[in-house]
KOLKOL-256592 format. One record per residue (C-alpha): x, z, y. Coordinates in nm, 2 decimals, padded with zeros to 4 digits. Layout:
N
east;up;north
X;Z;Y
...
This chain:
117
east;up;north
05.92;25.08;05.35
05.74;24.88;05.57
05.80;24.66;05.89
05.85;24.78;06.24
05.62;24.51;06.46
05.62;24.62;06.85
05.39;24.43;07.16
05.27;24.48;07.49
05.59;24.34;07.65
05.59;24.11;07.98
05.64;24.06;08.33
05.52;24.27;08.60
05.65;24.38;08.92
05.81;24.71;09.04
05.58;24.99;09.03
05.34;24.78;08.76
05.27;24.95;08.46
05.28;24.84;08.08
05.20;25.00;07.72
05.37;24.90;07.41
05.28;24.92;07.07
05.47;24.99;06.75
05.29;24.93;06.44
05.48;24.99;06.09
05.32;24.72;05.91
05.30;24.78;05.53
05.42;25.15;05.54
05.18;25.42;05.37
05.10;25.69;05.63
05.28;25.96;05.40
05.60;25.82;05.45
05.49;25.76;05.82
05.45;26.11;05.91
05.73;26.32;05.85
05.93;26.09;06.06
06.05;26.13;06.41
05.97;25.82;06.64
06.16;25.67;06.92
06.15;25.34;07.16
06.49;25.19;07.23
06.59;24.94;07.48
06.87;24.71;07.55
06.91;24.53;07.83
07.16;24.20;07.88
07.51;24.29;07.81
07.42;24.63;07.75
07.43;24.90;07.43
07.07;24.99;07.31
06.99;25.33;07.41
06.73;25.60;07.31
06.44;25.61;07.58
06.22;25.86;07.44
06.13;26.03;07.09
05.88;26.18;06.95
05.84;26.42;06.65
05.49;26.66;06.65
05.28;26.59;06.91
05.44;26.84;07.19
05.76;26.74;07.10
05.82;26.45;07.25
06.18;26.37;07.47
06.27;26.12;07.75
06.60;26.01;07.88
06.63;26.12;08.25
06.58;25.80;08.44
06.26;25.75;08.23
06.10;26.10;08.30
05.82;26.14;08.48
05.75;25.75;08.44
05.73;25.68;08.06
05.51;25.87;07.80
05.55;25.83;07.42
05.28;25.93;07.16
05.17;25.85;06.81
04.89;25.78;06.56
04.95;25.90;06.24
04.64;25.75;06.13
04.72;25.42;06.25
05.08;25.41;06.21
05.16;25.32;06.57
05.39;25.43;06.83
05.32;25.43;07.17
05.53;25.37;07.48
05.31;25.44;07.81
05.55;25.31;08.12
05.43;25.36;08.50
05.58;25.32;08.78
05.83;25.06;08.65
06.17;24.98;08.77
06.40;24.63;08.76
06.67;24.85;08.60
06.35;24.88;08.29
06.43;24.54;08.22
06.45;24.49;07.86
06.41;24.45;07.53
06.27;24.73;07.36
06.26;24.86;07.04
06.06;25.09;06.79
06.23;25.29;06.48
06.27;25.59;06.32
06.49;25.90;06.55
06.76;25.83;06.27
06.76;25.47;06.31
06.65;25.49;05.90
06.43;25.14;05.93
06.54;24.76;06.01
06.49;24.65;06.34
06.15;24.50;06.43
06.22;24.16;06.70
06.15;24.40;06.98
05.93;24.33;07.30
06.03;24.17;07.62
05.99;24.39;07.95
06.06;24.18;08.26
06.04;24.40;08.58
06.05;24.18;08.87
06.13;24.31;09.25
């Protein structure tokens, strides 16, 4: 099935802008494709959460206190996920997360995102 990897994590301050990366390491692109893709976070002594998804590529979905700020996309070729974040607030601080919409892959070690004031 393959491995979820993600990078591009780190510390910047408010209004700084970072891109993260998901690649599914080891997973054929057949089984890559038909999948919806989504970036999670969780933040300290908080629940993960769905930030955005994305299925085809004008079908992608944000969480409201992302919108306008964040924007997903994909590379079916390459087998990476994308998370393009502007603009970025403290309350963005977190650990974030790459899988499947349906949660239907074991969790990759995630990617620190420190926004700073």
């Amino acid at each position: 099935q393959g491995r979820l990897v993600e990078s591009g994590g780190g510390l910047v301050q408010a209004g700084g802008s970072l891109r993260l990366t998901c690649v599914a390491s080891g997973m054929i692109t057949s089984v890559f494709n038909p999948y919806d893709w989504a970036w999670y976070r969780q933040a300290p002594g908080k629940q993960r959460e769905l930030v955005a998804s994305i299925g085809g590529p004008r079908s992608a979905n944000y969480v409201d206190s992302v919108k306008g700020r964040f924007a997903i996309s994909r590379d079916n070729a390459r087998k990476r996920v994308y998370l393009q974040m502007d603009n970025l607030k403290p309350e963005d601080t977190a650990v974030y997360y790459c899988n499947t919409l349906k949660q239907a892959l074991a969790w990759g070690q995630g990617t620190q995102v420190t926004v700073g004031q």
